[in-house]
Structures are given as C-alpha cells and as structure tokens.
N, C-alpha and C positions, 0 to 999 in steps of 0.2 A: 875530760874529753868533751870537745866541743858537738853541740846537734851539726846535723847537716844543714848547709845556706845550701839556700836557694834562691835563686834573679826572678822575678818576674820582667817581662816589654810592657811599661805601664802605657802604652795607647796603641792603638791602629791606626792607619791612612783614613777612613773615612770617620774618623768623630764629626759630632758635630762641631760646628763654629759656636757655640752657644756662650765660650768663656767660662767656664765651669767646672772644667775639667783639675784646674790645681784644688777645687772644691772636694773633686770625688775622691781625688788623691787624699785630703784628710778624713773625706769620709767611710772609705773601705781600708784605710790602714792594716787597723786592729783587727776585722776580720782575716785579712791576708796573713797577718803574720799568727793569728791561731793556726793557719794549713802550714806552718814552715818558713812562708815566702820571710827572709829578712832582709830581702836589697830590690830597688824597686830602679829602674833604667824609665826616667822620665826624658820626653820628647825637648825636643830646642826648644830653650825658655827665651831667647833671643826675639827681636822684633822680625820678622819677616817680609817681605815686598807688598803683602797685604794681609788682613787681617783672615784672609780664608789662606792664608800661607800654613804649613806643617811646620812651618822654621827653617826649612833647608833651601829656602833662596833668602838668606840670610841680608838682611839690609846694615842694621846695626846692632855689633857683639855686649855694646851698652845698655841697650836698650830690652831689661824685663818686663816693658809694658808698663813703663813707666811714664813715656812721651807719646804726643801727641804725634805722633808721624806715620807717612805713610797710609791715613786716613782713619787711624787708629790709637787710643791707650792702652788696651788690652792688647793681647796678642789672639791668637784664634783658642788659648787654652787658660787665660784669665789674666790679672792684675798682676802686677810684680809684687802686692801686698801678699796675696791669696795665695802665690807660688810660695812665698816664703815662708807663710801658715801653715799650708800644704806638706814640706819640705819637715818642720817643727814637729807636727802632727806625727810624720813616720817616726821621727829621731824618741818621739816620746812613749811608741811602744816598742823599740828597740828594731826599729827597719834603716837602713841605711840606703842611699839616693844618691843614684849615679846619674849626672846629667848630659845628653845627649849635646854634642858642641861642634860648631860647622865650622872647621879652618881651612876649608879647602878654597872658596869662591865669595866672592861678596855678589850681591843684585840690588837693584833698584836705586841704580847711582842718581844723587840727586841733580846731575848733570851731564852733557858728553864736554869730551876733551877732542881735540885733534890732532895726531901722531900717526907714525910712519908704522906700518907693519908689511908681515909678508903673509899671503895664503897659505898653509899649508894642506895638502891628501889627510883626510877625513882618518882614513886608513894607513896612513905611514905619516907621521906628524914631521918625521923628518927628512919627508921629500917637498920640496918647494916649488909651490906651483903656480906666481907669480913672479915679478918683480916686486921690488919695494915700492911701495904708494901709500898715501894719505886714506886714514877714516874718521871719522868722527864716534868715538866711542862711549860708550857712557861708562865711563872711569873713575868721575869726580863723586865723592863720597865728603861733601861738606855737616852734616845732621844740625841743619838751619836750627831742630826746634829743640835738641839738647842743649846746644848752645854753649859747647864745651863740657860739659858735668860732665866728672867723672875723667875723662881724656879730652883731651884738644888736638889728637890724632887726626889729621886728614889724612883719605887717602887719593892718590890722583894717579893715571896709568903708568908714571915714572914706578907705582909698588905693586904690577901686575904687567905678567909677560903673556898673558892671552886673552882674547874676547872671542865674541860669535856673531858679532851683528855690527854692520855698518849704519850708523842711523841716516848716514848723507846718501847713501844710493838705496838703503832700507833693503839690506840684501844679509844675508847668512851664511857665515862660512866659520872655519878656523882660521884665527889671525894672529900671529905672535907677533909680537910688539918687537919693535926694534931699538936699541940705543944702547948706549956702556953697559956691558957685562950682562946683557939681555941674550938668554936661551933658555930651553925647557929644564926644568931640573933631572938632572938623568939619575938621581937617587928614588926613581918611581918603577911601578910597575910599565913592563914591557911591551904589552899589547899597545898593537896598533904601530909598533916601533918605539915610541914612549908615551904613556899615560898621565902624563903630569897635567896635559889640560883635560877638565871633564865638562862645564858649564861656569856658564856666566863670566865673572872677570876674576881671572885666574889670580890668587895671592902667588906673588915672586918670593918664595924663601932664599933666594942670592941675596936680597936687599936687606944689607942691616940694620934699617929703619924698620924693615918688615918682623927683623927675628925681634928686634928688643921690644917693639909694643904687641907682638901677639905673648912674648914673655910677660910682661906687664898685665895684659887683660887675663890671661891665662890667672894668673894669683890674684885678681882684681874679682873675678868672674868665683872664686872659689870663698874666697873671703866673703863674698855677701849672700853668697846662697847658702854657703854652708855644707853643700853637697861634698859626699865622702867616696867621691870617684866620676870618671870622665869614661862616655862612649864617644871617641873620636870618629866621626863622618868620613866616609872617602878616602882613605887612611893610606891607600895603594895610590894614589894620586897627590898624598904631599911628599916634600921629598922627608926621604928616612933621616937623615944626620936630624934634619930640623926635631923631627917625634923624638929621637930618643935623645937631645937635649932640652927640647920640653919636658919630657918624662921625667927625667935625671934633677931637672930645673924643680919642678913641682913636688917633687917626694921631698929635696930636699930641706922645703919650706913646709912642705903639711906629715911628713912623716912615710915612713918607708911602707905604710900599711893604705896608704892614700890610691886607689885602685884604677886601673886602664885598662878598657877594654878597646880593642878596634873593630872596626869593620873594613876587613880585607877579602870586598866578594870574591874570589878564586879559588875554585876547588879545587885545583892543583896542590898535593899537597909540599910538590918540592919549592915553588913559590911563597907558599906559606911559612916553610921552616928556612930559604932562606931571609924573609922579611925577620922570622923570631930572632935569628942568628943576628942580622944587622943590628936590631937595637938590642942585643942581650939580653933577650928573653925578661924583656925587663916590660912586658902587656901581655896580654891576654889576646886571643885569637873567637872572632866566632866560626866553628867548626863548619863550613861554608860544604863541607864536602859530602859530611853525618848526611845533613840538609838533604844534600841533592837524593844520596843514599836513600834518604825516606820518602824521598817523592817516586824515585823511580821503584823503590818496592811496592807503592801505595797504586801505582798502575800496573803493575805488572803482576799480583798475587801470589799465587802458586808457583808460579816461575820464575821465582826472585830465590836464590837463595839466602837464606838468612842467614845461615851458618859465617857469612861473608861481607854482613853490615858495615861492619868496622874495619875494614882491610881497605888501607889508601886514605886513612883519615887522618885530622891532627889528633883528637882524643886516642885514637891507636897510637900515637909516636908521641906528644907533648902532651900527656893529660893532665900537667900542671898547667895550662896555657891556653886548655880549650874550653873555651863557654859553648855545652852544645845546646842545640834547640832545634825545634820541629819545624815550625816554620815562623815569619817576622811579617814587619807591614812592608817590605819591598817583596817578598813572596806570595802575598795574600793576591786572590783575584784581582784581575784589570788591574796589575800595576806591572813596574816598569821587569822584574823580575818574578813576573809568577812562575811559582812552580809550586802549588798547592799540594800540599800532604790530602789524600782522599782519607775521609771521616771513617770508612773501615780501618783505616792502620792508624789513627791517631792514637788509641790508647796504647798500641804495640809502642808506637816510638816514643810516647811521654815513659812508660816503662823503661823504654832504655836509654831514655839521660836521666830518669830520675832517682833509678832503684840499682845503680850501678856503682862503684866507687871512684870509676875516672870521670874529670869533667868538672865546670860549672856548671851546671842545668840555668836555664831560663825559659819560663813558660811565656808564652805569649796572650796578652791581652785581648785579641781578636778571638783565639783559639775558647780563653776562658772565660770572658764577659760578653763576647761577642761583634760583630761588625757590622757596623752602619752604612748609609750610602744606599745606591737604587737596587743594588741586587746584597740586602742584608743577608747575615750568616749567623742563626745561633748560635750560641754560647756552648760549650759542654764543661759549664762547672762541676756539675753531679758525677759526670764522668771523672775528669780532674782528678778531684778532692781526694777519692779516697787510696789516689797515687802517690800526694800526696803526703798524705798522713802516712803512710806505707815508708815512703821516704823519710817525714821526721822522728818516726818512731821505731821503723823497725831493720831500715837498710841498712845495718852498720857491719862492721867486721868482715874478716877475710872474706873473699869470692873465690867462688870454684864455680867454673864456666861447663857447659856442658853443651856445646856448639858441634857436634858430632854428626847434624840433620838438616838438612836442607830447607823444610819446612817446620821440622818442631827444635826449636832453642831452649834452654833455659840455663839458670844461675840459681846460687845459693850463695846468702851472705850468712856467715858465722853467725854473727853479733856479738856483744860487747858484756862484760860485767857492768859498765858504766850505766847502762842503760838496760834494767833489767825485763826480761820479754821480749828484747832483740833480737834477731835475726828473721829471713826470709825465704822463701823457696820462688822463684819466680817462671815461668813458662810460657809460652806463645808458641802459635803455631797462624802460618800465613795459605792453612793446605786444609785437610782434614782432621778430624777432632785426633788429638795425638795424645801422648804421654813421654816422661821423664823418670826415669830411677836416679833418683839423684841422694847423696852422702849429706844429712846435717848434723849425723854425729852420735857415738854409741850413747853418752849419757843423757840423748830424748828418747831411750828408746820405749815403746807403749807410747809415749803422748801421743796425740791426736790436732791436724796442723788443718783449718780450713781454708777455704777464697775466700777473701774479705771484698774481694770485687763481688762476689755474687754471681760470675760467669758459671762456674762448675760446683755443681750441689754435695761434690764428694769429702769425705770426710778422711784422711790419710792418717793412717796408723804405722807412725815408726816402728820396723824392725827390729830384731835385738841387736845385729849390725848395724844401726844407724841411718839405713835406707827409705824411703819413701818412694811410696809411685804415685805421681803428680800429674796428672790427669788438666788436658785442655781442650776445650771445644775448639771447632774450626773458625780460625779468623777471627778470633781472642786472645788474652793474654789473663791469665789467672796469678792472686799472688797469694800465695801460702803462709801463714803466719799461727805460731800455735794456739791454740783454743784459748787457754788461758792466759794469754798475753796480756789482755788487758789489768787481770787482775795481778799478773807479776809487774806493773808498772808500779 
C-alpha cells in the first residue's frame, strides 16, 4: 500500500521578481517531501510579456528563460538552467512536478496586424454590437530573438478569433476576428453567453495549424522539462474536444500515469461534472466549490453549519477527480478572485482535505511559506506540519463520519496493517468547545489516544466497546492518534 500524496501550490502572486525561485524549489525539496508533500504544482516556466510577469500573459511557449526577449533571459522565477535543476532536484528525493501551462491566450505580440473584426456585449459575446470594420491588432507573434530554435511557428491573427484592444484608435473592447471558419469555440464554458474569449489574443482551436503546434509544443514542453504532469490555465475557456485530445495525445506518448489537473473556476457543481463528462473523466478538477464552502464558513462562524461542508461539491460526487484546497494565488488578498479562508478556520479546512480519504489535497504556498508584496501575510508552517504528518502517517483506512452537529463534526479513519500505529480520531468544532463519541474499535480498548495538535490537553481512554469521547475546544480542530503510535511505527 501506497503513503498518502499530497500537492503542494509551489508559489503565490506576490514573489518576488528576484529570479530565484527555481533555486528555492531545489532548495526546500527534501524538506517538503519529509511532511509527505510528493508533487509540487510549479508556476508558468514560459517567458511572459515582462520579466515581473507571473507567466500568465504568456509571450512565448518556447521560451524557459532562455532568450533574450521581452527585456529579459530570466523569467521573473529564474534561468531555464535553474528551472531544470530545480525540477532534478525534486525528482531526486522522490517529488514529482506538475507544471502550470497557459494555452488559453498569447500577449506581448511583437507586432499588430490589420483585420476586419466585429465588437461584441462584454456580457453576451454573442450579441453584435457593431458592424464589421477594420483594427490594428497586436497578433503577429514573430520571436525575432529565438530565431526559430526549437519551432519556426508564427503566429499571426489568421490563428486567433479575439483580441481586446484597437492600437489605431487605442480603444478597448471585445473583438472577434472575422474570416473562413472564424467563430467563438462553443466547446467552452457558458457564462456570459460563451466564455471562450477571456484576455489578450484569444488562441483559435478551429485552426488546424493551431491544434498540430500546440500538439507539438505540448510534447516538446514535456520532453525538456521533464515534468510529470500539466495544470492547464483557463481550462473553461479552451474548447473541450481540443483538451481532451490533448489529454488523450499526451498520455499516449508519456504514459497513462502522466497527470492533468485543470483550473475550472465554477463552483457550480453540475458544470464541473458536465466538463468531467465531456473529456471522460480523463483530469482532474480543482474542487472550486470545497473553496468557496471554506471561505463562507471562515466568515460566517457559529452559523455555518458544518455538518454540510461537503454537500454540492466535486469531492462529494467525483472524489477520484477532485484536487481540493483551502485557498490558491487567485484567492489570496487583492487579486482578481479573492475569497480568503480567515486564519481561525484555516486549520479546520487543511484537516479536512488532508486527513480525509476523498480528494487530492494541495496545500498552498502562500498559506505555508507565506506572502509577499505590500500587505505581506505569515506563513503557518508550525500550524501546517503537524496536519501533515497526521496525514502521512496516520490518516489511512476506513472512515466513519460523524456529521450528526451543526458545529461539532468529526471522523475516524480505521488505519491499515500496512502502516503500523495508523489510524486517527479527528474533531472540530466551529461554536463552542464540544465533544464526539466516536467507534475506533473493540481491540483498542484501554489504550489511551492524545492531540498531537496540542489544542486539547485530554487524554482519551478507549472503552471496552471501542468508544472514545473526544473532546474539542471552541474554533479548533483536534486530532487523536494513540499514544504509542510512534513507537508501533
């Protein structure tokens, strides 16, 4: 039997630019993977529109910071050398590296072009709210300073059906491009009427020039990193047939175990499982709804029921399909989707992606190294860790849920022969200090099971029926593990 994986978000929105970061990635490896973490979700290793870019206004898919472009060799997270040390580094204490890849838009065209498009409603992309006329777009994608290496791919706005910016009247809007076989992909998410444009200059998957070279870069992109899975950006904004013959394309050449996760912001959960449905349940979902679930408990307190976290989630319906997590760097303060987990309920909710049996968990980088930028945010490693460890060592085996309470929850995992000293008693409470009678089983009975968080001083003596009362202070979560655990490892 395998331990339990666990993701880490290896960055936040506000790093610094410093170039150093593929550094710290070799440098905290081994630490990480001592707590469990074995897959690490690093940021767009791609060149970006400028060297304080995050990667998501992607210029060129070639470019690791390797070229002089764009006013830059580095990228704002280091060398294409350093990435691929970095990268080494994890593989060599047994972490595996998913790397974050933007196919939805290109930026920073090294030119405009001039074509015919039409405005469309911000709000209904397919109501038209011009005539057809002329703009000057910045389309042309020549990369003067690669100079072909690698691909000889241009791209020009003949392999993009939208943009946002006229440079000839220097004005802002949505523009779908017009000419042969020029419309929005209607294989996208809904909103707005269709979601297929979101920024910059929209990549056309109609254009079969477009599908064979992002085919190409896609296995070009994997071959030299090395990396053993993809976080697809914007992922409700490309069209579906295209992902799940990417998907299909990519396994086939790296192996059926070569991993996808997506980013499909929509808590809606029936959206979500008709997107799993379309490509065959063949990626992985971030659980966009868990999320929301922990923020509105984190403001709401006492009058959140908790008994009801999970109800309208994907990890409730698909929990082979759902990476869930607490919060990410589009959640985190002053960005584009905050919705901040408040620091009382953080340890409740890393408990419950990480000491659960459904789900991928993935911790966030911000959450546990902390966050940069003018309104910084400690770290709660200390907190963290011993969740943790809680998870690699002791979360295994059947669950029995004990969701019966509005403010006090808890679970009980079995655990395993495999893993001897396994199992857990877990409890929270979001109200006042509460308790749990909960079943781990006639043959502990006498042992004696403590908090290894340190929240609750009690010492719990199994019953001769197998019972314990588990005990939680108010607006904590406590986890129970027997005394002698350590020494039955």
């Amino acid at each position: 039997m395998e331990r339990n994986h666990t993701m880490m978000q290896f960055f936040e929105w506000h790093l610094a630019n410093d170039g150093d970061h593929w550094n710290r990635l070799a440098l905290l490896a081994g630490e990480l993977k001592e707590h469990g973490i074995d897959a690490l979700w690093i940021p767009p290793a791609t060149k970006g529109i400028s060297q304080e870019d995050n990667g998501y206004g992607i210029y060129d898919g070639y470019d690791l910071g390797e070229f002089d472009q764009k006013g830059t060799v580095r990228t704002k997270y280091g060398t294409k050398q350093e990435l691929l040390e970095g990268i080494a580094a994890c593989k060599n204490v047994g972490i595996q590296v998913y790397s974050d890849v933007v196919m939805n838009h290109k930026a920073g065209a090294d030119d405009t072009e001039r074509f015919e498009v039409i405005e469309v409603d911000p709000n209904d992309r397919y109501r038209v709210v011009s005539e057809p006329f002329e703009i000057d777009g910045w389309t042309k994608f020549s990369f003067p300073a690669r100079n072909g290496k690698h691909s000889s791919f241009k791209w020009s706005y003949h392999h993009f059906n939208g943009t946002d910016y006229d440079a000839n009247e220097d004005r802002i809007g949505i523009y779908q491009i017009l000419g042969d076989n020029k419309r929005w992909n209607s294989h996208v998410d809904n909103e707005f009427g269709n979601y297929d444009y979101l920024m910059f200059a929209n990549i056309d998957y109609h254009h079969p020039a477009v599908q064979a070279e992002m085919l190409y870069w896609g296995e070009w992109f994997v071959n030299t990193t090395t990396c053993d899975g993809l976080r697809i950006d914007a992922i409700k904004h490309i069209n579906h047939k295209f992902i799940s013959v990417f998907v299909h394309t990519m396994r086939l050449k790296f192996g059926k175990d070569f991993y996808f996760v997506g980013e499909f912001w929509n808590p809606d959960l029936e959206a979500c499982q008709n997107f799993l449905n379309y490509v065959d349940y063949e990626i992985d979902l971030f659980d966009v709804g868990l999320h929301y679930h922990f923020h509105e408990a984190s403001l709401a307190g006492r009058n959140y029921d908790l008994s009801k976290i999970f109800e309208d989630t994907l990890v409730g319906t698909h929990p082979t399909n759902a990476v869930t997590f607490v919060d990410n760097h589009d959640s985190q303060p002053q960005e584009a989707l905050e919705s901040w987990v408040e620091d009382w309920f953080k340890p409740l909710a890393y408990a419950l992606i990480l000491l659960r049996k459904d789900g991928y968990p993935c911790v966030f980088y911000g959450d546990y190294i902390g966050i940069n930028g003018e309104n910084p945010i400690q770290g709660k490693k200390d907190m963290i860790d011993p969740i943790l460890d809680a998870r690699y060592h002791y979360a295994y085996g059947d669950q029995k849920d004990y969701f019966d309470h509005g403010n006090t929850i808890g679970w009980v995992r079995k655990g395993v022969s495999d893993f001897p000293g396994s199992g857990c008693a877990v409890v929270m409470s979001n109200g006042d200090d509460g308790k749990k009678r909960m079943y781990v089983g006639k043959k502990l009975a006498g042992q004696i099971w403590i908090d290894l968080t340190g929240n609750h001083p009690s010492r719990v003596k199994i019953t001769k029926d197998g019972f314990g009362q588990f005990r939680v202070k108010s607006a904590t979560v406590s986890i129970y593990v027997k005394e002698n655990a350590l020494e039955e490892q």
